[in-house]
Backbone bond lengths (Angstrom), bond angles and torsions (degrees), N, CA, C in turn:
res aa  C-N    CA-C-N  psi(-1)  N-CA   C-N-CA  omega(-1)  CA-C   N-CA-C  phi
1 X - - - 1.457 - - 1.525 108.00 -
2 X 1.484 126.25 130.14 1.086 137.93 -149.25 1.738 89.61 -134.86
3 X 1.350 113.91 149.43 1.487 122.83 -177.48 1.832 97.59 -105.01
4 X 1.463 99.48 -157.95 1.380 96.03 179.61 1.498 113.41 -120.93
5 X 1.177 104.58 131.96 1.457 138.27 -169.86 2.121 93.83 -70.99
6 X 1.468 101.63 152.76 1.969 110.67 -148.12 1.629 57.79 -73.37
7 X 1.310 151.22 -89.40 1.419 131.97 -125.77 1.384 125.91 -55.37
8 X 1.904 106.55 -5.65 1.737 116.15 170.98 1.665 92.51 -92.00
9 X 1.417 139.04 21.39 1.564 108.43 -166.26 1.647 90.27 -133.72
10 X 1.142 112.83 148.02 1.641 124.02 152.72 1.396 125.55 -129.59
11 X 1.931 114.20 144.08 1.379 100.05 -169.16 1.854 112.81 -59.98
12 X 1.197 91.84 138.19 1.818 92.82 166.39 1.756 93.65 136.67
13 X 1.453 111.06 -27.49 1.892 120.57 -165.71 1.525 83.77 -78.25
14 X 1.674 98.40 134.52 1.157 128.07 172.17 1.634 121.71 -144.67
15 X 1.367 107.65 149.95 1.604 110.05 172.88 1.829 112.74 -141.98
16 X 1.312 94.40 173.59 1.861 108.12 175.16 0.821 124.04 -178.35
17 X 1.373 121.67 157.61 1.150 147.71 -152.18 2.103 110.52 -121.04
18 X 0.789 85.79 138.92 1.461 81.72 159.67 1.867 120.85 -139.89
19 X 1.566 119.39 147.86 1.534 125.71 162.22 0.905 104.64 -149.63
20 X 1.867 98.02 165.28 1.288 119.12 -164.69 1.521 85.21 -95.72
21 X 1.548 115.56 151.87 1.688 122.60 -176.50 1.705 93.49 -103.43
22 X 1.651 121.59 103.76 0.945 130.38 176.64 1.703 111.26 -92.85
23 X 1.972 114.40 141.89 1.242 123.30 166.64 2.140 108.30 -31.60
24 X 1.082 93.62 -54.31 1.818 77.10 178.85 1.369 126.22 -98.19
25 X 1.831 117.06 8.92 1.736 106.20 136.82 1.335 120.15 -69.70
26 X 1.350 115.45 -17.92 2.059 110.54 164.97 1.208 101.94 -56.51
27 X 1.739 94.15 -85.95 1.677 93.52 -176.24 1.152 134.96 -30.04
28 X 1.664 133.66 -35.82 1.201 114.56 -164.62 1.234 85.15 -95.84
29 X 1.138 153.76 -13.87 1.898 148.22 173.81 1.407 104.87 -58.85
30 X 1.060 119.65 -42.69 1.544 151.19 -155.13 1.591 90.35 -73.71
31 X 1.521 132.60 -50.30 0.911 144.98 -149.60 1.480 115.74 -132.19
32 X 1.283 110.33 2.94 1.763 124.85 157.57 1.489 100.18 -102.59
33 X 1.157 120.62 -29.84 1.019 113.04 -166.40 2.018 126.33 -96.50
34 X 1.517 96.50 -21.50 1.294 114.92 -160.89 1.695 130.82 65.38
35 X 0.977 107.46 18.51 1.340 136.02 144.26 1.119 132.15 -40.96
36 X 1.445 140.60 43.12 1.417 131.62 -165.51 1.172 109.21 -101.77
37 X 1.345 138.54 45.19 1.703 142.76 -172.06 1.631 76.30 -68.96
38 X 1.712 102.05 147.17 1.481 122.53 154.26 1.601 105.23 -57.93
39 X 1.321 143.13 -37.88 1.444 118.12 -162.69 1.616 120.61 -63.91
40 X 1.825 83.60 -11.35 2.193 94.86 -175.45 1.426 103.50 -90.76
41 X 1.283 115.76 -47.35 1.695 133.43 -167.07 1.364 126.77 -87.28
42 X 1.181 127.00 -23.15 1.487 136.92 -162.74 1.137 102.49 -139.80
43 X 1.397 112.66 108.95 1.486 137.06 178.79 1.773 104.69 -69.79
44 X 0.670 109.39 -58.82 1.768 140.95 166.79 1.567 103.14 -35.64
45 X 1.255 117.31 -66.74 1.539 97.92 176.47 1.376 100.81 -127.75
46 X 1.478 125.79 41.94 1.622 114.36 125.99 1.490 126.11 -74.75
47 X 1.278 104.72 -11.23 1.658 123.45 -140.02 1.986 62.43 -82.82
48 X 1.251 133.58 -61.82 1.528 131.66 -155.11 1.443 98.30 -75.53
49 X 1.252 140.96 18.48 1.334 127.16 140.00 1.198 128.77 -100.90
50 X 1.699 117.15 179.84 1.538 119.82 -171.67 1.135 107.66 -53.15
51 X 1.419 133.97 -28.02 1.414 119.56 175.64 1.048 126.19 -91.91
52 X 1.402 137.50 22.29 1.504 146.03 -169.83 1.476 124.48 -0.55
53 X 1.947 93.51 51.69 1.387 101.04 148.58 1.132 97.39 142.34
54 X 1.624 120.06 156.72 1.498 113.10 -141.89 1.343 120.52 -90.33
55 X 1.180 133.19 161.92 1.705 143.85 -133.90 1.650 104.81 -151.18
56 X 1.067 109.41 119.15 1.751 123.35 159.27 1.320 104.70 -22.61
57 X 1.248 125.61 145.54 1.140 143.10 175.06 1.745 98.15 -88.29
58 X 1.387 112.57 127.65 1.555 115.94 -148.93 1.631 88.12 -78.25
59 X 1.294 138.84 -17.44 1.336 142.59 166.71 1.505 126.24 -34.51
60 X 1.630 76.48 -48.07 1.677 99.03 -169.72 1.465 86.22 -88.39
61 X 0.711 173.06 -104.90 1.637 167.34 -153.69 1.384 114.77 -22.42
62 X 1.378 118.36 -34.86 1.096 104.66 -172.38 1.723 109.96 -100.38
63 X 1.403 112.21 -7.43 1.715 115.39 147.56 1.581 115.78 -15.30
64 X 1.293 94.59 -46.38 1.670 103.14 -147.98 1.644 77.65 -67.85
65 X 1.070 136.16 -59.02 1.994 147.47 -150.51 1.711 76.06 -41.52
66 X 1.891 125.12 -62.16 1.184 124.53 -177.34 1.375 133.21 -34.93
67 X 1.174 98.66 -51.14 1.541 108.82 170.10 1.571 120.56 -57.03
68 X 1.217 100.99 -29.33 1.675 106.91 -172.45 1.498 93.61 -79.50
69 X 1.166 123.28 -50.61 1.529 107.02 -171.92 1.721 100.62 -80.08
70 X 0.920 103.98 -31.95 2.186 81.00 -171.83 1.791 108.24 -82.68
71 X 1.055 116.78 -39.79 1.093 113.92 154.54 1.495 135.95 -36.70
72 X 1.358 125.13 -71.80 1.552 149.81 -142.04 1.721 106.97 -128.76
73 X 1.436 104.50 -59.49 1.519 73.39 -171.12 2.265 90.38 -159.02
74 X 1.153 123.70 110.61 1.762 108.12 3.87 1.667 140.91 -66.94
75 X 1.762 97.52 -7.78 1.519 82.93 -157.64 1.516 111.78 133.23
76 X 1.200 92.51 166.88 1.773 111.03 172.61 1.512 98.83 -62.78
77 X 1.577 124.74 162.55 1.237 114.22 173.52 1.465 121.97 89.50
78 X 1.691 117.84 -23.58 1.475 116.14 -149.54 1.962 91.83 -96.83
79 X 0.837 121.69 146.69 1.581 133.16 146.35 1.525 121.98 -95.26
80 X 1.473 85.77 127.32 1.340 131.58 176.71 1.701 110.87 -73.05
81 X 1.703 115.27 79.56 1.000 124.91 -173.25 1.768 120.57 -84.00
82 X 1.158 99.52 -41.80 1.679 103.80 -177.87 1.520 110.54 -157.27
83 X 1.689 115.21 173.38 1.500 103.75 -167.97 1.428 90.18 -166.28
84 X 1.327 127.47 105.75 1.308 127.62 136.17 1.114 143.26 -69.52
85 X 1.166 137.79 138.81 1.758 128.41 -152.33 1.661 92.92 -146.72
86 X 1.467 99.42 142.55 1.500 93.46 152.99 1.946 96.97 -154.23
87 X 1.566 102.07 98.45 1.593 101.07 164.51 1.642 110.56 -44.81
88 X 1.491 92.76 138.60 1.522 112.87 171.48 1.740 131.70 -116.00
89 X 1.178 94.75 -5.49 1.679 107.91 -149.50 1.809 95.82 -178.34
90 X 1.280 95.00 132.47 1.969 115.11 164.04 1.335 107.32 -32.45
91 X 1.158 119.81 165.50 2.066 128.53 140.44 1.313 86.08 -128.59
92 X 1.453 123.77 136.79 0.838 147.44 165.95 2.119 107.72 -99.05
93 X 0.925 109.71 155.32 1.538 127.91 171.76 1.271 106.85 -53.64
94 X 0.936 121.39 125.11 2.211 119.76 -174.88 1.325 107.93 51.06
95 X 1.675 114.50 39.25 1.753 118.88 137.00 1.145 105.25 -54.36
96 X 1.608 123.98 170.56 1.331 122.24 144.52 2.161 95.83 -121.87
97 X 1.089 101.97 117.22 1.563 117.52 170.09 1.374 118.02 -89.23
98 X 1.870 104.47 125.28 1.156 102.97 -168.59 1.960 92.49 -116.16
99 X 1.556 104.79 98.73 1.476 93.57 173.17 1.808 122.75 -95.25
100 X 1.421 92.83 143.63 2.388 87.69 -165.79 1.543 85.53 -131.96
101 X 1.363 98.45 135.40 1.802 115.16 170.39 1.816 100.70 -109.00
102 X 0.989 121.82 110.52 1.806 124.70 145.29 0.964 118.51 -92.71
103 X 1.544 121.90 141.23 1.574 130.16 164.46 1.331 103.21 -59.10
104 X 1.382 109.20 136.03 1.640 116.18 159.56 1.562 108.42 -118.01
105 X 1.400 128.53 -20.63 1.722 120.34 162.03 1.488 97.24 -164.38
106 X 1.592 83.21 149.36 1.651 91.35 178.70 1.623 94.78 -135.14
107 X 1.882 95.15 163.53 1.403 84.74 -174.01 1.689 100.38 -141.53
108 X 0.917 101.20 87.60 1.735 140.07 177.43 1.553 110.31 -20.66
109 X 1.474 114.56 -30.51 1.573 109.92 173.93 1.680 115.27 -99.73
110 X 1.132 107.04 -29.83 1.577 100.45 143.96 1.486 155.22 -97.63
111 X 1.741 93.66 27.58 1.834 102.86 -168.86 1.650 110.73 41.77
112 X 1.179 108.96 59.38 1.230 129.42 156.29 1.461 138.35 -92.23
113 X 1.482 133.72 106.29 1.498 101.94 157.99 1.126 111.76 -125.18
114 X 1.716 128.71 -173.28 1.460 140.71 -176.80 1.243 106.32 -154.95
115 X 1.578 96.39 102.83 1.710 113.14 178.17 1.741 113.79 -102.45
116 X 1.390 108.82 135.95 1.118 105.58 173.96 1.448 97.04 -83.64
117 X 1.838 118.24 152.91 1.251 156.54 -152.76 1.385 115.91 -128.85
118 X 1.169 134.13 127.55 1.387 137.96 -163.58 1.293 107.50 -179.13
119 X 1.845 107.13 125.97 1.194 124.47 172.61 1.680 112.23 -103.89
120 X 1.111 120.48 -179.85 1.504 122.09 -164.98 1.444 109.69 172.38
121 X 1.441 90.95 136.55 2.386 92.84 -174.09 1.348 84.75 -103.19
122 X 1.382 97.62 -151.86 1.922 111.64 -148.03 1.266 90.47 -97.92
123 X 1.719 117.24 -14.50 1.910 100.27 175.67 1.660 105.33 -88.90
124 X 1.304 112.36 5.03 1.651 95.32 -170.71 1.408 125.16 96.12
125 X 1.401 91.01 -1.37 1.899 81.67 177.05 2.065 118.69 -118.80
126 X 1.310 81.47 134.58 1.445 95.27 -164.71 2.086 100.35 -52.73
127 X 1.343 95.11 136.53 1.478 123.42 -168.93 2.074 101.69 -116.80
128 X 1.427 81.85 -42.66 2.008 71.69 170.05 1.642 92.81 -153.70
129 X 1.695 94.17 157.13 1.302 107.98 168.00 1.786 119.93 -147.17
130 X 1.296 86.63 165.66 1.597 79.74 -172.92 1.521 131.54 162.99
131 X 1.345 136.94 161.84 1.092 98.21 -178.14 2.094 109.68 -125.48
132 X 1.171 108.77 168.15 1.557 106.32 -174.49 1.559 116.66 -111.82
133 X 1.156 141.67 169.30 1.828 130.11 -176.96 1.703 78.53 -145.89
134 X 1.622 114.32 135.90 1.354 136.35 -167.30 1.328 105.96 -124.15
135 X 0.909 126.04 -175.75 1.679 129.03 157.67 1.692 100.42 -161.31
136 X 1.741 109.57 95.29 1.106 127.82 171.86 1.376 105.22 -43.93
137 X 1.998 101.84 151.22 1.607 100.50 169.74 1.791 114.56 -62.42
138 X 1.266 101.53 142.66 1.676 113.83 168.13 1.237 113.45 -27.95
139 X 1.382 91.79 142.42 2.127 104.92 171.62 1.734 89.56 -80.82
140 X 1.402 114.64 145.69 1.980 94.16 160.44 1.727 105.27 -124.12
């Protein structure tokens, strides 16, 4: 399975994904990762921070931006060159996150593109943003 090569793509093509952020995608992030901050794990004293009660590790949220490009668009095949992020907003435990990558420029003599990145829960409000630089699989 082969993704799509910059001569199948034009700026404006976009895709997404959406999941629900479940108690054991923390945990097991939490625990692949070594990550055990109380704001992911401890209900008890997340509950005493600004977010009154514990929240995805914005890492693990922004996986999903991954999936959209190696998956979908470009595709199988694509490298994962760079990633700007800027959290905006919590994920809470039984969000549902809707992350969408669009091309905003590509640059055709170096199998380049640059998609803007955007996460979003079930009310609509952006949780991460940002943008990513890929290098679609080869034309041959």
């Amino acid at each position: 399975m082969e993704g799509l090569t910059i001569d199948k793509i034009k700026i404006g093509d976009k895709v997404s994904i959406e999941k629900t952020i479940s108690e054991t995608d923390v945990y097991l992030f939490a625990g692949i990762t070594g990550d055990l901050n109380p704001a992911h794990i401890n209900q008890v004293k997340s509950e005493g921070t600004m977010f009154k009660g514990r929240i995805a590790h914005g890492i693990l949220v922004s996986g999903l931006i991954s999936a959209c490009l190696g998956m979908y668009l470009p595709g199988p095949g694509t490298i994962y060159m760079g990633q700007q992020l800027k959290f905006t907003a919590p994920v809470h435990i039984g969000d549902t996150i809707k992350a969408e990558v669009q091309v905003i420029d590509m640059n055709i003599a170096k199998n380049r593109l640059k998609l803007k990145t955007t996460c979003t829960n079930q009310l609509g409000k952006t949780v991460i943003e940002g943008e990513a630089l890929v290098m679609p699989p080869a034309v041959v």
